[in-house]
C-alpha positions in Angstrom: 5.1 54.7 129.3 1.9 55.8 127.6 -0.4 57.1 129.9 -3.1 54.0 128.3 -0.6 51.8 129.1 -0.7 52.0 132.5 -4.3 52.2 133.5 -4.4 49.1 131.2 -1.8 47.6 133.8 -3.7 49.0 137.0 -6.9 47.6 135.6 -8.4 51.2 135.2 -10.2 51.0 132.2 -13.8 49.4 131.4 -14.7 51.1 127.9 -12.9 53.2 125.2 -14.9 55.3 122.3 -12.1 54.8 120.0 -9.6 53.0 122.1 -6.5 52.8 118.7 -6.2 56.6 118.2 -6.6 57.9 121.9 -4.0 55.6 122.6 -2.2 57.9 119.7 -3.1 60.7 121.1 -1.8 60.0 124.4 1.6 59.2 123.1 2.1 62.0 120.9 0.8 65.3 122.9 -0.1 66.3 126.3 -4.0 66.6 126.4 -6.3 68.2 128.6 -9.3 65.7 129.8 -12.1 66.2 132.8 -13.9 64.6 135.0 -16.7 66.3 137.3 -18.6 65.6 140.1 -22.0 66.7 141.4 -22.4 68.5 144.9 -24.9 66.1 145.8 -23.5 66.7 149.1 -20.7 68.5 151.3 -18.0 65.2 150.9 -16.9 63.1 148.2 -16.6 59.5 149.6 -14.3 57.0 148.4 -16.5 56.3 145.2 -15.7 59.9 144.0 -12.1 59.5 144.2 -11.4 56.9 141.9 -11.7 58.9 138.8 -10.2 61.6 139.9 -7.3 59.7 140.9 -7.4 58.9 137.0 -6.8 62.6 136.1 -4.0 62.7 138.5 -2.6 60.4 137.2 -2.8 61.7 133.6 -1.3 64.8 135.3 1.6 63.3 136.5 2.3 62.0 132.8 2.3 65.6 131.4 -1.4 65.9 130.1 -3.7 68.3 131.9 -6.5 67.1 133.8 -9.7 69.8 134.5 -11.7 68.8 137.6 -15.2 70.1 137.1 -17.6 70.9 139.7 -21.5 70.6 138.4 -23.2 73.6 140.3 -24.7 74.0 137.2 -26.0 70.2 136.8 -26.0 69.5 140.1 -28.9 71.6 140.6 -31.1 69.0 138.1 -29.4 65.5 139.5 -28.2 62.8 137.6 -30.2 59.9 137.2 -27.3 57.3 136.9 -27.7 54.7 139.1 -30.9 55.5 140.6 -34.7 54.1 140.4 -36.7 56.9 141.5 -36.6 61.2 141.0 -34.1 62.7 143.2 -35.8 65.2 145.5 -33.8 68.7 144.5 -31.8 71.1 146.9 -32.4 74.5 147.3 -29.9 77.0 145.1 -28.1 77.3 149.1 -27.4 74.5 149.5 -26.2 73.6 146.1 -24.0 76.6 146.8 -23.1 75.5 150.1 -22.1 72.2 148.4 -19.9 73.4 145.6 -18.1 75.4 148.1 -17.0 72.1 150.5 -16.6 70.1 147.3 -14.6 72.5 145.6 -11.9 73.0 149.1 -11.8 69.7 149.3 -10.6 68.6 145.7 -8.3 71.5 145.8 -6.9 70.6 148.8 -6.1 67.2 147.6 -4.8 68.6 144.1 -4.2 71.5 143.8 -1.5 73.5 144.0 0.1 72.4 140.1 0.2 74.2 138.0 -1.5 71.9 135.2 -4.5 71.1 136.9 -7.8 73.7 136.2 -10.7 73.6 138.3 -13.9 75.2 136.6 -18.0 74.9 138.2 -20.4 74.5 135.2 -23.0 76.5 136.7 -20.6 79.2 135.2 -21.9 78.2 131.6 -25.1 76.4 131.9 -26.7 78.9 134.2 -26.1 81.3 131.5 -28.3 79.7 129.1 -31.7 80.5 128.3 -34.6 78.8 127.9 -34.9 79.1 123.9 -31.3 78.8 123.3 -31.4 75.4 125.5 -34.2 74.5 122.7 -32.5 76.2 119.7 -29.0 75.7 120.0 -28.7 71.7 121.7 -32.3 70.1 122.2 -32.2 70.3 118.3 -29.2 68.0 118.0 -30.5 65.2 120.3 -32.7 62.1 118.9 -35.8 61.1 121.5 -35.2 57.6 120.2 -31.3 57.4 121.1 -31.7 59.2 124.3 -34.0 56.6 125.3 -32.0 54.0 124.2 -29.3 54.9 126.9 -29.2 53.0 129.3 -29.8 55.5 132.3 -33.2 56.2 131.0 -34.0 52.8 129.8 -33.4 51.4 133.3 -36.2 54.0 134.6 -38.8 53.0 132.5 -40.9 51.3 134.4 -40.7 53.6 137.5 -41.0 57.2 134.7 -38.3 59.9 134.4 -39.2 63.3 134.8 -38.1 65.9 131.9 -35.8 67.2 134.1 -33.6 64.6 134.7 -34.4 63.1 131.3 -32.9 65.9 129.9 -29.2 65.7 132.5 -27.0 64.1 129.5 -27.7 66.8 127.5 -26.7 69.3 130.3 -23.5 67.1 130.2 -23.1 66.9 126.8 -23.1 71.1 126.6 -20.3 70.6 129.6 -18.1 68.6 127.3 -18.2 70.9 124.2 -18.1 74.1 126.2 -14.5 72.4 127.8 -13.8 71.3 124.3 -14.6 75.0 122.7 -12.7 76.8 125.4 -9.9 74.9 126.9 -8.9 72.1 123.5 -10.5 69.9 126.1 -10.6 66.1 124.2 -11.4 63.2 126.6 -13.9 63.0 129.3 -13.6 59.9 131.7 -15.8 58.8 134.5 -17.3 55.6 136.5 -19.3 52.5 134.4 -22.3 54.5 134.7 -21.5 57.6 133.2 -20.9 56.0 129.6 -24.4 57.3 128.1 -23.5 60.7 129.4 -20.2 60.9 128.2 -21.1 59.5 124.6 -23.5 61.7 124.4 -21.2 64.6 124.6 -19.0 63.1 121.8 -22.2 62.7 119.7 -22.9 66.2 120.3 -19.2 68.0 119.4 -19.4 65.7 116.3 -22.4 66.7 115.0 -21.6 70.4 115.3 -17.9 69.6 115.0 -17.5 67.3 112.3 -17.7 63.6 112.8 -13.7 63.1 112.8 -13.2 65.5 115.7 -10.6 64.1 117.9 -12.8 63.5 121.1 -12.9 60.9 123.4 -14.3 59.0 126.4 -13.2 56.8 128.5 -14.6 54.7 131.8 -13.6 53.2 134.9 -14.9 49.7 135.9 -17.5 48.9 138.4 -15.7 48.9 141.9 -16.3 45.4 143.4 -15.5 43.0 146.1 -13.8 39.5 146.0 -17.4 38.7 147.0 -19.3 40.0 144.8 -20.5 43.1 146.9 -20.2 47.0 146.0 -16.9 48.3 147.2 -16.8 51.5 149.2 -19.8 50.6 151.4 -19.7 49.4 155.6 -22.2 48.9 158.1 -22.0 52.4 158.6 -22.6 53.6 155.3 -20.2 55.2 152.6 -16.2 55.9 153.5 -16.4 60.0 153.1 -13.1 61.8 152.7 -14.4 64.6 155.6 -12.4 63.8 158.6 -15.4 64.8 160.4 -18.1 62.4 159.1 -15.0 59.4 158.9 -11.9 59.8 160.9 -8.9 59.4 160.0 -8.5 55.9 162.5 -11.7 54.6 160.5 -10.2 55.4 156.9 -7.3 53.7 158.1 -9.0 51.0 159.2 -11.5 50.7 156.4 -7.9 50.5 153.9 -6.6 47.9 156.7 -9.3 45.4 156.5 -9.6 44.6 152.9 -9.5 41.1 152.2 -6.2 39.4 150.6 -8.2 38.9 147.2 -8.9 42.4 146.8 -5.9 44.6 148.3 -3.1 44.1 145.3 -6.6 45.6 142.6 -6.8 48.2 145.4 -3.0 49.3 145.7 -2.7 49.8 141.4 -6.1 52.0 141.6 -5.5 54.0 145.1 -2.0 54.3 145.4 0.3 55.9 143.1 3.1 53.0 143.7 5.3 51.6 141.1 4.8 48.4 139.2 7.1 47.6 140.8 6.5 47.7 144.6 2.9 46.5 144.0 3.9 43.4 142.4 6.6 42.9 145.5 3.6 43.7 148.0 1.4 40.8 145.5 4.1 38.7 146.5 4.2 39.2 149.8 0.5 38.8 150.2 0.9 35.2 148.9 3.9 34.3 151.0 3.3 36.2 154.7 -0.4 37.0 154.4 -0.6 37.1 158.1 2.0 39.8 158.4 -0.7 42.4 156.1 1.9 44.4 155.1 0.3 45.4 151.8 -2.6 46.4 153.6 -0.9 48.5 156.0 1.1 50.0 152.9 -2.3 50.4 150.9 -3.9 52.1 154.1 -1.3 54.2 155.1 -1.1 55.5 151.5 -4.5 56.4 151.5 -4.7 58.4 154.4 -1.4 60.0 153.7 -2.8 61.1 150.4 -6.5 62.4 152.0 -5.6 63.1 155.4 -1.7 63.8 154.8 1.1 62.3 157.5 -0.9 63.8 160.5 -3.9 61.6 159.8 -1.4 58.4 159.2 0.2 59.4 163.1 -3.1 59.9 164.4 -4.4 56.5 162.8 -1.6 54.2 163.6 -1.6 55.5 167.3 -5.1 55.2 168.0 -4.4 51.2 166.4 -1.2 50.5 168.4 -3.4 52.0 171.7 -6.9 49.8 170.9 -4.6 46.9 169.7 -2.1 47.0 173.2 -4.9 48.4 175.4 -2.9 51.3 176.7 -4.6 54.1 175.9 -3.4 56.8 178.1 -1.6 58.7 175.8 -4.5 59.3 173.5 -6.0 63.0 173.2 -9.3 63.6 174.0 -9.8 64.1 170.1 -8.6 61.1 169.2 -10.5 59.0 171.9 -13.7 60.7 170.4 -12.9 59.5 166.6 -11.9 56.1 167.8 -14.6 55.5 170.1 -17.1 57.3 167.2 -18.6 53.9 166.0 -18.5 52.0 169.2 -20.5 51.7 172.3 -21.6 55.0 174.0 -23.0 54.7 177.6 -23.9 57.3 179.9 -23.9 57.5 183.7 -25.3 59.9 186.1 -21.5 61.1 187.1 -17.8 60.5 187.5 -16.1 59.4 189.5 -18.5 56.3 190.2 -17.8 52.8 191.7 -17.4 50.6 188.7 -20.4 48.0 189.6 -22.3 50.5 189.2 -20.7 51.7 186.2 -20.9 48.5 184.2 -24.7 47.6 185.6 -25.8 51.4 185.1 -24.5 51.5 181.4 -25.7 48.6 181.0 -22.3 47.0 180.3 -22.7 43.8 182.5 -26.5 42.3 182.8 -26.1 42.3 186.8 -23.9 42.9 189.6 -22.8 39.3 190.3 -21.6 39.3 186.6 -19.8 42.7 187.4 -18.4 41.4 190.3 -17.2 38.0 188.4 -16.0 40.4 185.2 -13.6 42.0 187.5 -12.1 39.3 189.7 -11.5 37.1 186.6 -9.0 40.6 185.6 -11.8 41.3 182.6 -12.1 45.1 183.0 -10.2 47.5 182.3 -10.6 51.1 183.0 -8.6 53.8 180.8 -6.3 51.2 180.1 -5.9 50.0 183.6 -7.1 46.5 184.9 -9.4 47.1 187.4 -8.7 44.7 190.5 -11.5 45.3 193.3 -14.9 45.4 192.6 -14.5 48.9 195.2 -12.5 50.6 192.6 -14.1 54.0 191.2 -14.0 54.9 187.7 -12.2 58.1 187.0 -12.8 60.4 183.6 -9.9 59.8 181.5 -6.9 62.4 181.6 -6.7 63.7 178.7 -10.9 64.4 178.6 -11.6 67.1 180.6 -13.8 64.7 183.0 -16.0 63.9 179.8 -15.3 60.5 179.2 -13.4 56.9 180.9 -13.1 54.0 178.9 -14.0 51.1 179.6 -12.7 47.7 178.1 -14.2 44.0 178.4 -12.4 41.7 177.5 -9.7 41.4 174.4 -11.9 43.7 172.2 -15.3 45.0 173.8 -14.8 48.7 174.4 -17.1 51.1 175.8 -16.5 55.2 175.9 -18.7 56.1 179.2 -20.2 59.5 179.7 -21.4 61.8 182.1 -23.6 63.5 179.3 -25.5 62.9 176.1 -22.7 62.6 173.6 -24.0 65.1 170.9 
């Protein structure tokens, strides 16, 4: 199957430069496209990885993907998206960034052979001043670079020279790729379409204008309700363990709504046709049973956090779910408890009245009191019988934390310090 084909079927595609011979191109030769990202910060979050699922997709149809890493532009900032001026990081932590970006995109794929990653600041930093001017400010119209969208949108709020002048930083990215690597399609999100056409513009002005270059973009990621996908009450889904756990990935995957999971499972997963349509149909038919939103979350955090982080996810669940959560690590009650309630009490063991009251739990004694006859507490996983009962650090904690559950779904993680 072409490679166009495909994305067409998975819903992939939102704009094509020249959408009859790429589709030629595709079907003919192995190509080598890119797609880059900007170390805006230390993690991609879930945003970042749908084009870059794209190029591993191209990938695993023969053509070779090169994942670009924008120390170069990432110093200036892209004004996509964005009303105001960025504020600009130091050179460090730009550094800093690349570095986490670049372990993390290699850790998810690389190892092939046929995938190249390269950091534009390799190229652009290069670049002087009056060969900036000379060589590419001369090909680029003030009247079309206005017209695009990006800066048209900023208007009324100004742009500053320096990020007015970020597509033609990306432009040079796409015909240095092109000029050393054959490199002939770009692709990125909705937003990126002014950049990326700028780049054609650009190789076919000093190229010819029937150079075979192309770009291509993804659609805007959206909810059955309307709302941008990617976002919680916590803020974005990052890929960092550290800043989302595994059990919230998971969890994040798990929750999609029935409208939205089958669009989810052709642009996250790399299932076939085939077992995405069966899952379609089993949303329709057993929607209470979720299983295509276990399948879409365990693929997910298989392919981000690898089997590990599907164990570790689906254990913490089946513990929360059951309430028996004595066979948790002290690791894994920290991630699952990350995002919930956090109380603190002078020390453990203490009698659990004084647990619920002091962590402010329960609003007063006699509710305590009523809590615990009526079998409403738990404690580590234990219902708690007798209002005399102390509450003991769990296990597996190293007397940091107990756990305290009321009722069906009300969990608290109670701690004899500051959590930091």
């Amino acid at each position: 199957m072409n490679i166009i084909d495909e994305l067409t079927w998975r819903g992939a595609i939102n704009q094509q430069t020249d959408e009859k011979n790429l589709y030629e191109l595709c079907a003919n030769k192995s190509i080598s496209l890119y797609c880059g990202v900007d170390p805006t910060g230390d993690s991609m979050h879930i945003g970042h990885l749908i084009p870059f699922m794209i190029l591993k997709r191209f990938q695993m149809a023969g053509h070779h993907p090169y994942m670009l890493i924008g120390g170069g532009t990432g110093t200036i900032g892209d004004p996509s998206g964005r009303k105001t001026e960025r504020t600009l990081q130091t050179m460090e932590k730009v550094q800093h960034n690349v570095k986490c970006l670049t372990a993390q995109l290699t850790r998810l794929f690389g190892g092939e052979d046929n995938i190249t990653f390269v950091n534009n600041y390799d190229w652009l930093s290069k670049i002087s001043l009056l060969d900036f001017l000379r060589d590419y400010g001369k090909h680029f119209n003030i009247n079309t670079m206005l017209a695009k969208d990006v800066v048209a949108s900023r208007r009324d709020t100004g742009i500053s020279f320096t990020e007015f002048s970020y597509q033609i930083l990306q432009s040079i990215d796409f015909k240095h790729l092109y000029d050393t690597y054959g490199v002939q399609l770009q692709i990125g999100g909705a937003d990126q379409w002014g950049n990326i056409t700028a780049g054609i513009d650009l190789i076919h002005t000093v190229e010819g204008a029937n150079t075979p270059v192309y770009g291509l973009t993804i659609p805007l990621m959206l909810k059955a309700d309307g709302t941008k996908f990617g976002k919680t009450a916590g803020g974005a889904v990052w890929l960092d363990p550290e800043k989302t756990s595994p059990y919230e990935f998971y969890q994040f995957w798990f929750n999609q709504d029935d409208r939205d999971v089958v669009k989810y499972l052709k642009y996250f997963t790399f299932l076939s046709r085939e077992e995405i349509e069966e899952l379609a149909e089993a949303v329709k038919q057993h929607p209470e049973q979720r299983e295509a939103q276990r399948t879409l979350a365990r693929e997910v955090t298989r392919f981000v956090h690898g089997e590990e982080g599907v164990r570790e996810a689906e254990q913490i669940s089946r513990a929360l779910f059951s309430g028996e959560i004595m066979e948790l690590t002290g690791k894994e009650l920290e991630r699952a408890f990350k995002k919930m309630p956090y109380v603190t009490v002078s020390s453990l063991p203490m009698n659990i009245v004084d647990v619920l009251v002091d962590g402010g739990i329960v609003s007063s004694r006699r509710q305590a009191r009523e809590d615990i006859a009526n079998g409403a507490i738990l404690v580590n996983g234990t219902v708690v019988k007798d209002a005399a009962e102390e509450v003991c650090a769990h296990p597996n904690t190293d007397g940091k934390y107990a756990v305290i559950r009321r009722g069906k779904k009300n969990y608290f993680l109670v701690g004899v310090e500051a959590r930091k």
